[in-house]
Structures are given as C-alpha cells and as structure tokens.
KOLRO-699700 format. One line per 3 residues: their letters; for each residue x, z, y of N, C-alpha, C. Coordinates in nm, 2 decimals, decimal comma, m for minus. Layout:
// KOLRO-699700
a) X Z Y X Z Y X Z Y; ...
This chain:
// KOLRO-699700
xxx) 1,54 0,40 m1,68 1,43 0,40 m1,58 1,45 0,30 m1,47; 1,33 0,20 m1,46 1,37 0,10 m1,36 1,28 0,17 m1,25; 1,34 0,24 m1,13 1,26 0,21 m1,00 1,33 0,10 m0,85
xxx) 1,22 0,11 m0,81 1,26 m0,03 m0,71 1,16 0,04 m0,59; 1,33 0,03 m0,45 1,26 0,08 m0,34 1,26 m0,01 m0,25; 1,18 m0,01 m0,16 1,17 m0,09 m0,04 1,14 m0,03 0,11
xxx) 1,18 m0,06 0,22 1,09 0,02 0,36 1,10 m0,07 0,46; 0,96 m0,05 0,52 0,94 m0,18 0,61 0,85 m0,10 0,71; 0,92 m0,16 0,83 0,85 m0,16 0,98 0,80 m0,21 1,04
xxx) 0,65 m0,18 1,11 0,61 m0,34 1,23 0,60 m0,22 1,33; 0,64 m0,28 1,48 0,65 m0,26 1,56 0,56 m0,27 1,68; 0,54 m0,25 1,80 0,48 m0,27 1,85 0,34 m0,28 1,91
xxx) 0,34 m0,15 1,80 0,15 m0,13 1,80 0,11 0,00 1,88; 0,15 0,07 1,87 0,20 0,22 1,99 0,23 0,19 2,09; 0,18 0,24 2,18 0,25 0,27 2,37 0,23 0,39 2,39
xxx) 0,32 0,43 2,44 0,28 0,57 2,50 0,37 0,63 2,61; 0,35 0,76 2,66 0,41 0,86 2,78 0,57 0,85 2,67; 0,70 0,89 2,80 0,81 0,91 2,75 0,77 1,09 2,65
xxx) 0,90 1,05 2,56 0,90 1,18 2,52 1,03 1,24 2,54; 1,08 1,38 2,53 1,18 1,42 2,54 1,27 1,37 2,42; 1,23 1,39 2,29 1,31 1,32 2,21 1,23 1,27 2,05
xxx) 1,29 1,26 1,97 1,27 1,13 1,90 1,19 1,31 1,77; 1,02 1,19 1,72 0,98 1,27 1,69 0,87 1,20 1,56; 0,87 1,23 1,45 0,83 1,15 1,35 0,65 1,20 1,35
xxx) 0,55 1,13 1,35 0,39 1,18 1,34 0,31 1,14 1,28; 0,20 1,17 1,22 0,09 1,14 1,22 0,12 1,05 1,04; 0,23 1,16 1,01 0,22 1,10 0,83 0,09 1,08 0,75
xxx) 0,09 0,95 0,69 m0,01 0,93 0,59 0,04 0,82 0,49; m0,02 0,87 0,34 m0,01 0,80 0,25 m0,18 0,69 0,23; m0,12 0,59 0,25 m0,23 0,45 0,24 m0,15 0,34 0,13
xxx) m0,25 0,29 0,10 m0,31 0,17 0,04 m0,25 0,04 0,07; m0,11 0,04 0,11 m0,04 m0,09 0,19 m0,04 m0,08 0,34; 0,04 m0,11 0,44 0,06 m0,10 0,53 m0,01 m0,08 0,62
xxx) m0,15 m0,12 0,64 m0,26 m0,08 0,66 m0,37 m0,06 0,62; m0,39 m0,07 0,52 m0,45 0,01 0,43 m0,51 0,15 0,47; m0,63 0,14 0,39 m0,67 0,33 0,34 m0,61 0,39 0,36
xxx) m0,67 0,52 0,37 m0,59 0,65 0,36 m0,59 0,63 0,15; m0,47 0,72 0,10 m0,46 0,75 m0,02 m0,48 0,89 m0,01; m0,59 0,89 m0,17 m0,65 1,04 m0,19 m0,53 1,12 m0,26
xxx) m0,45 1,07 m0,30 m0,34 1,18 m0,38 m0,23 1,12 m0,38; m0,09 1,22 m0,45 0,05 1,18 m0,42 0,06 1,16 m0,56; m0,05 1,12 m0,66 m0,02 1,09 m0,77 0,00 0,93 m0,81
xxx) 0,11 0,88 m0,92 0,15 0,75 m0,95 0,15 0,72 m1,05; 0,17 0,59 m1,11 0,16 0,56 m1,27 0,24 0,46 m1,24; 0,29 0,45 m1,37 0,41 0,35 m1,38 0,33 0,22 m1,33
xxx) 0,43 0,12 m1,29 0,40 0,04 m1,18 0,38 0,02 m1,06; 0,33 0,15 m1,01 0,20 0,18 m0,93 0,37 0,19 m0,76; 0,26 0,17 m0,67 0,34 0,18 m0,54 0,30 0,29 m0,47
xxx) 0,37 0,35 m0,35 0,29 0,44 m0,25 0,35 0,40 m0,14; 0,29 0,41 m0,05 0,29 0,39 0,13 0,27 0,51 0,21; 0,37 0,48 0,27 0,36 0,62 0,41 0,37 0,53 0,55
xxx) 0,25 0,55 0,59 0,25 0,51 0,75 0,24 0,62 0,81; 0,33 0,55 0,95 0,36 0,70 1,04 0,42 0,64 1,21; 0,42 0,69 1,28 0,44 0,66 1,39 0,58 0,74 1,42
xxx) 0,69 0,71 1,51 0,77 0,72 1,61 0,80 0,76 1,75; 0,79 0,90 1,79 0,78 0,89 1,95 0,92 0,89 1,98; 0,90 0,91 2,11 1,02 0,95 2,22 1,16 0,83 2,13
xxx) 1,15 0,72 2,14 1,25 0,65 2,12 1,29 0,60 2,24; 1,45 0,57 2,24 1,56 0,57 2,32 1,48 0,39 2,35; 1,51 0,34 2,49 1,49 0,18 2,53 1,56 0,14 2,60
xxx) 1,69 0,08 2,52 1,76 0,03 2,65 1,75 m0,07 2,80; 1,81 m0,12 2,86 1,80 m0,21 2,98 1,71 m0,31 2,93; 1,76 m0,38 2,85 1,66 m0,51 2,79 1,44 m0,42 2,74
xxx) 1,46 m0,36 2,74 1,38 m0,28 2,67 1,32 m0,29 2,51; 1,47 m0,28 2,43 1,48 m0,28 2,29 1,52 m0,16 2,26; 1,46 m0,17 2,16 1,52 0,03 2,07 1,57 m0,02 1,92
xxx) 1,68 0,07 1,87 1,75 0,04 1,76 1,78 0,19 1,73; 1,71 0,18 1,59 1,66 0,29 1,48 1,75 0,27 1,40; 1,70 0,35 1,29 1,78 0,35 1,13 1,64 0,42 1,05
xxx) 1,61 0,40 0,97 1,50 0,39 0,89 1,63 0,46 0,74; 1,59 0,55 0,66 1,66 0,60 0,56 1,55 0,61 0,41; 1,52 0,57 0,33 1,44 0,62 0,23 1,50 0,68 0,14
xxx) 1,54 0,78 0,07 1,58 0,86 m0,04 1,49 0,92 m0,16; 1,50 0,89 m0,26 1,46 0,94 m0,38 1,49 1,01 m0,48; 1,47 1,14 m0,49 1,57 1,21 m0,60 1,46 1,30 m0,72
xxx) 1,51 1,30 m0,83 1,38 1,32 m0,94 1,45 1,50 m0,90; 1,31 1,56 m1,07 1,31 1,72 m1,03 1,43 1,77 m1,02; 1,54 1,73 m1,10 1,68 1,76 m1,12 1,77 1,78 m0,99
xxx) 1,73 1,70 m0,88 1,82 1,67 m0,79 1,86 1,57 m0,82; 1,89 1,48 m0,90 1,95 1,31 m0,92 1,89 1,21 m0,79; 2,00 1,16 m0,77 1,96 1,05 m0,64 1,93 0,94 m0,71
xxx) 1,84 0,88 m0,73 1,75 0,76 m0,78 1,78 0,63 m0,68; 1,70 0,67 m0,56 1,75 0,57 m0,44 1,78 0,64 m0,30; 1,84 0,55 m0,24 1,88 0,57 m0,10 1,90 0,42 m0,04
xxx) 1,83 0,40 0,01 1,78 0,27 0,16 1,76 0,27 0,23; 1,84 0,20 0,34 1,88 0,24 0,48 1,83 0,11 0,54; 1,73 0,07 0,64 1,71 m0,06 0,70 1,70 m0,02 0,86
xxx) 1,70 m0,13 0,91 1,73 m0,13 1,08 1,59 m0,17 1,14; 1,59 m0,04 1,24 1,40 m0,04 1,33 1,48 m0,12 1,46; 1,47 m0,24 1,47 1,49 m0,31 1,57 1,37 m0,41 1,68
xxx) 1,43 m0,38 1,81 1,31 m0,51 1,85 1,29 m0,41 1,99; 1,21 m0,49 2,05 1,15 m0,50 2,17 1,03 m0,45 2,17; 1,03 m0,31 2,27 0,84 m0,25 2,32 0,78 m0,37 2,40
xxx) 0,75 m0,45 2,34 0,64 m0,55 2,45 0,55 m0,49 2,52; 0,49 m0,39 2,49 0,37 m0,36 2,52 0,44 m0,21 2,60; 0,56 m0,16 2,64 0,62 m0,06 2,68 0,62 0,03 2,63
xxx) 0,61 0,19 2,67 0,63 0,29 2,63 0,77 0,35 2,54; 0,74 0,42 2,48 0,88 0,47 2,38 0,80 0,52 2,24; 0,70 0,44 2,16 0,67 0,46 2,08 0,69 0,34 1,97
xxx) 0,64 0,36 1,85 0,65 0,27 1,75 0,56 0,32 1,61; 0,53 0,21 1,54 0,46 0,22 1,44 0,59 0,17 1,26; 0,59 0,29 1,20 0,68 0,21 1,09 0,60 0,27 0,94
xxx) 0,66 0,21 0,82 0,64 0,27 0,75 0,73 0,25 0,66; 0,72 0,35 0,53 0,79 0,30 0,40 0,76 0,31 0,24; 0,81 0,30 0,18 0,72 0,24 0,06 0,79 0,30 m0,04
xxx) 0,77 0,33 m0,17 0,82 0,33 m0,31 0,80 0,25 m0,42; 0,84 0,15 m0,46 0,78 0,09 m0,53 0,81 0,13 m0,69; 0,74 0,23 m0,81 0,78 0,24 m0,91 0,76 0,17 m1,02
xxx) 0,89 0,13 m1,09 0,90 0,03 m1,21 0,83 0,09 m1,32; 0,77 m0,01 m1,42 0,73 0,04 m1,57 0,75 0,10 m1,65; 0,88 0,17 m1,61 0,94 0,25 m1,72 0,99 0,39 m1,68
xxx) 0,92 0,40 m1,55 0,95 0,56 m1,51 0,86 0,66 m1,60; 0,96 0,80 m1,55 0,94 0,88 m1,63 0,86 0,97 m1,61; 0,75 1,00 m1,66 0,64 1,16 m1,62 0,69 1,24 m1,54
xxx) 0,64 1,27 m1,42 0,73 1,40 m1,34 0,74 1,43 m1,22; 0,80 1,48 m1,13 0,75 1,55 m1,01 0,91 1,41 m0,92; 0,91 1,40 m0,86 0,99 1,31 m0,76 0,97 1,35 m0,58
xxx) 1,11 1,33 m0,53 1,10 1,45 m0,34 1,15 1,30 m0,28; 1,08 1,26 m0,27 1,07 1,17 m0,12 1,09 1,20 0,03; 1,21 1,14 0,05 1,28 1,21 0,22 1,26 1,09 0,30
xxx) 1,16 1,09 0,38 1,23 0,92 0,48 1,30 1,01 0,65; 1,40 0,96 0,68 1,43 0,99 0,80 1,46 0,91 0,95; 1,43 0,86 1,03 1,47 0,82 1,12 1,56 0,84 1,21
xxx) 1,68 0,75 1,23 1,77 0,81 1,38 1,76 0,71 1,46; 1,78 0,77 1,56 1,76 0,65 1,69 1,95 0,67 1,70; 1,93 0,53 1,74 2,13 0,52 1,75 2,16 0,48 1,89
xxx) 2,07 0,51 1,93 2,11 0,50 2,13 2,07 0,60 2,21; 1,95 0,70 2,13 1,95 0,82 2,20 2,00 0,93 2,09; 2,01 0,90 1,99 2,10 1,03 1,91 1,99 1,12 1,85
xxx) 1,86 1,09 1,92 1,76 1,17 1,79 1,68 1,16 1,65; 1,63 1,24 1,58 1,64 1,21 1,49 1,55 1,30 1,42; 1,46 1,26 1,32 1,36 1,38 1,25 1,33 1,30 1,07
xxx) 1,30 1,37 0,98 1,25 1,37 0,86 1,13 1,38 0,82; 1,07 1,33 0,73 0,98 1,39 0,69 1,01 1,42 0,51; 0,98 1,52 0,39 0,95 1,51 0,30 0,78 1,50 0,26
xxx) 0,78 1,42 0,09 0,65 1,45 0,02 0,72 1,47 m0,13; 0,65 1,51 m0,18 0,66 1,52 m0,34 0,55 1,47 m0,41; 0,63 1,36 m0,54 0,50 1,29 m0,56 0,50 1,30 m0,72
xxx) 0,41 1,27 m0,79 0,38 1,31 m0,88 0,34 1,20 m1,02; 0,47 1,14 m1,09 0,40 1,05 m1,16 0,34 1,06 m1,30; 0,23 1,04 m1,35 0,18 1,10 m1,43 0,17 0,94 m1,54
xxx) 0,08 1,01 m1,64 0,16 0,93 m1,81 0,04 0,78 m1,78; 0,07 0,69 m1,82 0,02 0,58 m1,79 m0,12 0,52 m1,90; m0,25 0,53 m1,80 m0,39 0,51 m1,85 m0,43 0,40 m1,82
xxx) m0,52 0,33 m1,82 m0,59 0,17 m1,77 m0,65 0,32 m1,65; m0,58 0,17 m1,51 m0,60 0,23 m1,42 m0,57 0,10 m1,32; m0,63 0,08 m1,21 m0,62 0,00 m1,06 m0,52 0,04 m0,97
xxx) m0,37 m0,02 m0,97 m0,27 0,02 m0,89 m0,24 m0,08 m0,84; m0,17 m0,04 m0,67 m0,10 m0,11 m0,59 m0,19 m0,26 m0,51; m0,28 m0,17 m0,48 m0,38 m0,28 m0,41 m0,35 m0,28 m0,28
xxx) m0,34 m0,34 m0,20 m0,32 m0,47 m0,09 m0,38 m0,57 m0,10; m0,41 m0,56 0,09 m0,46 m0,66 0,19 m0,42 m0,71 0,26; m0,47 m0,84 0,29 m0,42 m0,95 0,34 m0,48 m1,04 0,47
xxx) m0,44 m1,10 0,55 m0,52 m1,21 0,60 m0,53 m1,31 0,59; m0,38 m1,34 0,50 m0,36 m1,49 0,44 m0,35 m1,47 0,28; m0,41 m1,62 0,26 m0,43 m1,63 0,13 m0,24 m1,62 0,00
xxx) m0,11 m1,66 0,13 m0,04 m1,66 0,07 0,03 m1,48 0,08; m0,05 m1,43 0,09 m0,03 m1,28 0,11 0,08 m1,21 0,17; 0,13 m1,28 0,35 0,22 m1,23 0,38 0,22 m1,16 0,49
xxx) 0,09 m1,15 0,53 0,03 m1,10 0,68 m0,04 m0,95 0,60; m0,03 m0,87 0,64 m0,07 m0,74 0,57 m0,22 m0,71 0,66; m0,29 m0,68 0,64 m0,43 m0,63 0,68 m0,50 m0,54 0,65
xxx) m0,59 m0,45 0,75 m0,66 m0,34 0,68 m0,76 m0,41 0,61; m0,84 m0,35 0,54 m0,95 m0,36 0,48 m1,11 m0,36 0,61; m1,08 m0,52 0,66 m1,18 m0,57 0,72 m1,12 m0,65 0,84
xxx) m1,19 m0,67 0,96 m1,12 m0,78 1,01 m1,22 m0,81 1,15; m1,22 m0,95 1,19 m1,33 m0,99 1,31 m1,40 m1,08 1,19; m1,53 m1,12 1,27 m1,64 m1,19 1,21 m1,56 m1,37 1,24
xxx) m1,58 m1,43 1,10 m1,52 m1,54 1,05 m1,42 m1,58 1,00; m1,31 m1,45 1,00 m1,18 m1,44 0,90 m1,24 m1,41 0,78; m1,11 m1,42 0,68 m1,14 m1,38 0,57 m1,01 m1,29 0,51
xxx) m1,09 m1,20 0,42 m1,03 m1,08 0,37 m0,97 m1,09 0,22; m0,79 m1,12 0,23 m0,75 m1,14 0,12 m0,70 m1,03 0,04; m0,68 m0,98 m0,10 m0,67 m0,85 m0,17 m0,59 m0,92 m0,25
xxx) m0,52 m0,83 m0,32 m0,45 m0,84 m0,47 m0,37 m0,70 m0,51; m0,43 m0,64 m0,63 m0,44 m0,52 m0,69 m0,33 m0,56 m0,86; m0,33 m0,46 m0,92 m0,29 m0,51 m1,07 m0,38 m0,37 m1,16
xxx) m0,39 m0,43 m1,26 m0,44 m0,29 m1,39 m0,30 m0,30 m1,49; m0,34 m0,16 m1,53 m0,22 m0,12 m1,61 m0,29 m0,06 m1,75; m0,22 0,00 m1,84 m0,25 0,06 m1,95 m0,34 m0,03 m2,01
xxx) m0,38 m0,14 m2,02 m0,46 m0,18 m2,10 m0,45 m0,18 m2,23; m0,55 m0,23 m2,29 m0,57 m0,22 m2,46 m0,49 m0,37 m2,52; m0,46 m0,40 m2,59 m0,38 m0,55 m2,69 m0,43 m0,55 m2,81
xxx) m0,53 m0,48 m2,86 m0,59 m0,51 m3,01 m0,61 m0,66 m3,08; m0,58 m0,67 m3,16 m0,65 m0,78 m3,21 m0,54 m0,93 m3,17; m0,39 m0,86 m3,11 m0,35 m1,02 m3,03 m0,41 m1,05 m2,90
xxx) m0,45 m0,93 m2,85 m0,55 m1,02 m2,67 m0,57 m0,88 m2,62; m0,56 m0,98 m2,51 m0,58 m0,93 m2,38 m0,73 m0,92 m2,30; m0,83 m0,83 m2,25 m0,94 m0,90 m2,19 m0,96 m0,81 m2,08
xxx) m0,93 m0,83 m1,98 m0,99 m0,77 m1,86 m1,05 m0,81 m1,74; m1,10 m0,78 m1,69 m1,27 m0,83 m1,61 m1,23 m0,74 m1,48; m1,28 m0,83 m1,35 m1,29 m0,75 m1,23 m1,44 m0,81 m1,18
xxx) m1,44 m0,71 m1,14 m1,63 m0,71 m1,04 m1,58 m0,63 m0,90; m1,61 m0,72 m0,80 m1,58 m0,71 m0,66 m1,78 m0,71 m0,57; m1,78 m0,58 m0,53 m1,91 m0,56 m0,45 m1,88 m0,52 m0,33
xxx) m1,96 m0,55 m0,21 m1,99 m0,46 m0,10 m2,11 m0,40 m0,09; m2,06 m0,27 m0,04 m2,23 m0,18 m0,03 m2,32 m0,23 0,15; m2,38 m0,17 0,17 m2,40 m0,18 0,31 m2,43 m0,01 0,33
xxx) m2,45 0,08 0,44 m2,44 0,18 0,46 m2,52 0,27 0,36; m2,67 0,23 0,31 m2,71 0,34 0,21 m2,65 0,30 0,06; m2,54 0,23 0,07 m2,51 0,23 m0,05 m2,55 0,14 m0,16
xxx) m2,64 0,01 m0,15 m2,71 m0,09 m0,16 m2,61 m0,21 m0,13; m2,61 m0,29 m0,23 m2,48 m0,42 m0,27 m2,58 m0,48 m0,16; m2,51 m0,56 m0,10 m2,48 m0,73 0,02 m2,51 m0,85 m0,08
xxx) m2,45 m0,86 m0,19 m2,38 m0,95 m0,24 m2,55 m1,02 m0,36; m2,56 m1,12 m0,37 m2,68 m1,16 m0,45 m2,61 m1,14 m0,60; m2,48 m1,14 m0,62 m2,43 m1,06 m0,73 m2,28 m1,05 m0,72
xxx) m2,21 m0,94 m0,79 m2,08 m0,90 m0,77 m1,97 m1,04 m0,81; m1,88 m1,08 m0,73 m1,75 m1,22 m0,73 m1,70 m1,15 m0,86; m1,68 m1,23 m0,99 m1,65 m1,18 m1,11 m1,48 m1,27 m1,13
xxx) m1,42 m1,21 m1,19 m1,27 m1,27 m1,23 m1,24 m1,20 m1,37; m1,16 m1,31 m1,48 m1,16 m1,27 m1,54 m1,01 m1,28 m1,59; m0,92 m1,21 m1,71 m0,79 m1,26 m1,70 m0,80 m1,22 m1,85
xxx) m0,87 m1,30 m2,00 m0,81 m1,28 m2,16 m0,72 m1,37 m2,14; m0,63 m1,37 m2,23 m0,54 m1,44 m2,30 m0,51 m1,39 m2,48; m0,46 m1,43 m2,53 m0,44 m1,45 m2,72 m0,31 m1,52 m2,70
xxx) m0,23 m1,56 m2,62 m0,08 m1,59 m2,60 0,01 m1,47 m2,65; 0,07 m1,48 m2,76 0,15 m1,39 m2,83 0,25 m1,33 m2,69; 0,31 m1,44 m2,69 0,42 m1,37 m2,57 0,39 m1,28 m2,44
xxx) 0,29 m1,33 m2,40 0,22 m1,24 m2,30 0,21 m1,12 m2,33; 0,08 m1,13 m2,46 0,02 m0,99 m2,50 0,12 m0,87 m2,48; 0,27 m0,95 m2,58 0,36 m0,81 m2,61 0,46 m0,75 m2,47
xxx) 0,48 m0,86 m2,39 0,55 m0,80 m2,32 0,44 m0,81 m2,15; 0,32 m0,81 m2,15 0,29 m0,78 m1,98 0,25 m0,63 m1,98; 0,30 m0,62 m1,90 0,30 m0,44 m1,87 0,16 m0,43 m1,76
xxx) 0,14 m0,52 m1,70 0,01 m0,55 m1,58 m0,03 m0,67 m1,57; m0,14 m0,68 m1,53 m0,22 m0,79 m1,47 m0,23 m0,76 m1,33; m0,24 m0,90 m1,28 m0,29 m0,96 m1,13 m0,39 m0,97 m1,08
xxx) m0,47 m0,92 m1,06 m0,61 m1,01 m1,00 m0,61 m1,02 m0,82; m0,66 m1,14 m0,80 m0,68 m1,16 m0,70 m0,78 m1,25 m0,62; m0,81 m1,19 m0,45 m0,92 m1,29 m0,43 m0,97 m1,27 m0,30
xxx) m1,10 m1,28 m0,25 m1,11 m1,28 m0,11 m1,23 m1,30 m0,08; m1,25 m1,24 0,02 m1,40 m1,24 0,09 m1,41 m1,27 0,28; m1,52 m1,38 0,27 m1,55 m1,41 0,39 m1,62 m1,31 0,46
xxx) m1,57 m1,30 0,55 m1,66 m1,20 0,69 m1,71 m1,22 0,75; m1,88 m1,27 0,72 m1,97 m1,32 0,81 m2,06 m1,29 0,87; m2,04 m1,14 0,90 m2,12 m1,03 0,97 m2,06 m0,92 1,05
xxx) m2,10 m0,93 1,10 m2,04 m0,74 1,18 m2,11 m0,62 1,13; m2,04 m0,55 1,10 m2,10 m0,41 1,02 m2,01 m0,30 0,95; m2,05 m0,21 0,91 m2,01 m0,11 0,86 m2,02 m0,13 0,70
xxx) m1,88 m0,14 0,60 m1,96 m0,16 0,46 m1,87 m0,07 0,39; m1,85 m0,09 0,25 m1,82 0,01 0,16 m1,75 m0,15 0,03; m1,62 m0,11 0,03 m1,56 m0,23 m0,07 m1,57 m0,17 m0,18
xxx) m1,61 m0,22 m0,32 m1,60 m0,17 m0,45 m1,50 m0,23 m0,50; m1,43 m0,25 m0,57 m1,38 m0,33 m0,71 m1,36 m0,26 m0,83; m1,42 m0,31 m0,90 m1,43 m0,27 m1,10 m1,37 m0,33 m1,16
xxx) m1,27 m0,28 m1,22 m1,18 m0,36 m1,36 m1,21 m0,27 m1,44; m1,25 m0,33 m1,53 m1,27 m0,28 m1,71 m1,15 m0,39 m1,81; m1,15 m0,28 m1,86 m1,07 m0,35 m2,01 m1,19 m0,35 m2,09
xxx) m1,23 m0,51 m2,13 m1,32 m0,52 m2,29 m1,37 m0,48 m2,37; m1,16 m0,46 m2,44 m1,16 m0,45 m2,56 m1,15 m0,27 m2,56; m1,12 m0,21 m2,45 m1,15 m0,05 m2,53 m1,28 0,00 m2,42
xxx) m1,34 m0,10 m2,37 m1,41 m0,02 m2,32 m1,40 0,06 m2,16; m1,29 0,06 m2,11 m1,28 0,13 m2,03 m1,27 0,08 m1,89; m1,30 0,16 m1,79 m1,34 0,09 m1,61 m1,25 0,19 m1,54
xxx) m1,19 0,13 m1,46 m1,12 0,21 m1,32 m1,17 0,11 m1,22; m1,19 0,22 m1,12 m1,24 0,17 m0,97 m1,17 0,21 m0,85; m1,20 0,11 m0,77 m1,16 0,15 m0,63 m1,20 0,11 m0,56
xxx) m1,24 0,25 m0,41 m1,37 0,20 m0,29 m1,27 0,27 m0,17; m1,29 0,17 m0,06 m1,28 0,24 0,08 m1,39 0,18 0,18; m1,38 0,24 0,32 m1,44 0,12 0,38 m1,38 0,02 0,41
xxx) m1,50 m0,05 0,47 m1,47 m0,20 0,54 m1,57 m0,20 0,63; m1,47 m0,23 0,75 m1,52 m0,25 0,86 m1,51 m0,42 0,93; m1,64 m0,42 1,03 m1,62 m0,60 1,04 m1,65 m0,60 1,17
xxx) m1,58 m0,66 1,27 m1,59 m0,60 1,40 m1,68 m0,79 1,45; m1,73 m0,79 1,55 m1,71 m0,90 1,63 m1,63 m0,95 1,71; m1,58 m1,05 1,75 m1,47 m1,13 1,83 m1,47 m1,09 1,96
C-alpha cells in the first residue's frame, strides 16, 4: 500500500481577541486549501482530502512570532500507524492577534486498500505549552471513473492556492485528475467539459471549454493509474456563478461531475 502524507499552513489570515489557551476550530474538509467545502469523508484511490481549520489562543512572543507543531497521524481499522508527520507552524502575526489559519492534507496513493482510516491532526504551541486535537474517520471506497483531487489556483504554474473565484480581471487556474477509467481496445479516451451557470442555472459560456486527453501509446495505456486535466478561466464580471466540470470516459460511456460556487468580486 503506497500512501503519501503531507501538512501545510498559511498563516496570517485570522486576528482576533486573546484567548486563554490554544484551541483548534472551525474544522472543515474542502477541495484544496481553499477550496469548497467537501460533501463527504469518502476517498478513492488517488484521491486527496483537506482539512481547513483555524487556531486560537496561540502563545506570541516579544518579536510577535508564534512557534507551533502541526502533527498528522494516520492509522488503518487495525490500529497500524501508516503515517505520522510532524511540520513547524512558524512566523509572524502581522496583522496581530493570537490566531491563525492552518491546514492539513492526506494524500492517498493507488494502491490503497478499501476501508475505514482515523485521522488525528494535533497542534502544540511550544511557547505556551497548549495544545488540542482533532479526529475524522475516512472512508476509502473501491475505485470507479470518478473526478479527484481538484485544486485551484491563481497561477498558471499552480503554486498560489485559490478559492474558486477571485477579483474581476484575474484568472482562475484548476487542475483535477480522473481515475477508474476504461483501456479497451489499447486507448485511452477521456473528455472534460468546463461550464459556468449564472444564478438560475443557465450556462454564461457560448459553449462549454472542451479538453481532451486519448492516447493508443502502449506504455501509457498499461501503466497510468490517472489523468491530468487542466485549465482556466478569465474573470470578467462580477457575480454570483455556479462552476461545472464534466469528464466522461468515451470508451465506457461513463461521466463524473463536479460543481461548487464561484464567486467574482470587483476590485
């Protein structure tokens, strides 16, 4: 079983009132770092999950820097420890207060196994000595042609994380993968259809940004476990919309989708 963990923090998005002590909130499973909310704690091989969550009552020393410990742990239904990752919540409240925005991630490999998994992230502050957990239990189920691990972007080299939307004249970068697909025949053929609705649910778009990814490359066929697709849309309105994206597999026929909003502010 390959899984592969990672946990990552940005800082500096919270201010707030002192707290008495160090207190973990406002857990949610999304869509990449800022990202959606995510409707379920279910996974498929490949597939990633995200927990954003906020930090109160952190310790600030003289300089006004706080130094955390960030813990991720992973153990299947057995009790087996899978992973354990420890990274450092460091840095400077610019904006003051004793709060903080962090999050962390799972990333699961191709070859995991059907089944229930207890996800522990914990926080300590190492200059005020407090400290809190949270558990989820997640759930990875048998692998179907299906749209995992989508993420946004603001840059095209996808290193700036973004929610889904932005100010009017950026542009909104994505990149998603499909899994379970079909190989009949020596090929590969899967299709993405990218729409926005506007509020009653009525496409924007004079027709949906189409991408395509066949190949008939022997070597590919046998060993790609997923495809890439990727791409991006200019924001040249302010409004309330509705993101679609459609990937179908061709060759069996089959579509998975994924919608949240998008919101487009003015400057």
């Amino acid at each position: 079983m390959r899984l592969l963990l990672s946990a990552a923090a940005a800082m500096l998005l919270i201010s707030s009132a002192a707290h008495a002590k160090l207190e973990i909130k406002d857990v949610k499973a999304v869509h990449g770092m800022y990202g959606p909310e995510r409707k379920d704690l279910d996974v498929y091989p490949g597939d990633e999950i995200f927990f954003r969550f906020s930090i109160d009552g952190v310790a600030v020393d003289a300089d006004g820097k706080v130094n955390c410990l960030l813990t991720v742990h992973l153990e299947d239904a057995d009790g087996k420890e899978l992973l354990n990752q420890r990274s450092p919540l460091q840095g400077v409240l610019a904006l003051g207060g004793k709060s903080l925005l962090s999050s962390a991630y799972v990333n699961f490999g191709d070859a995991v196994a059907a089944g229930t998994y207890k996800l522990t992230v914990t926080v300590e502050d190492k200059q005020g000595e407090g400290k809190d957990t949270f558990t989820r239990q997640l759930k990875c189920v048998p692998a179907e042609f299906a749209i995992v691990a989508p993420r946004f972007f603001h840059d095209a080299e996808n290193k700036a994380p973004s929610p889904i939307g932005g100010l009017v004249g950026e542009s909104l970068h994505f990149r998603l993968k499909s899994i379970g697909f079909e190989r009949g025949g020596g090929k590969i053929d899967n299709e993405m259809l990218v729409d926005v609705l506007d509020a009653g649910g009525k496409s924007v778009l004079t027709k949906p940004i189409h991408a395509e990814l066949v190949t008939d490359d022997a070597d590919m066929v046998k060993k790609a476990s997923s495809l890439t697709f990727r791409g991006n849309l200019a924001l040249n309105r302010s409004g309330t919309f509705t993101l679609r994206i459609t990937l179908t597999d061709r060759l069996s026929k089959r579509s998975a989708k994924f919608e949240a909003p998008l919101k487009v502010m003015a400057p």
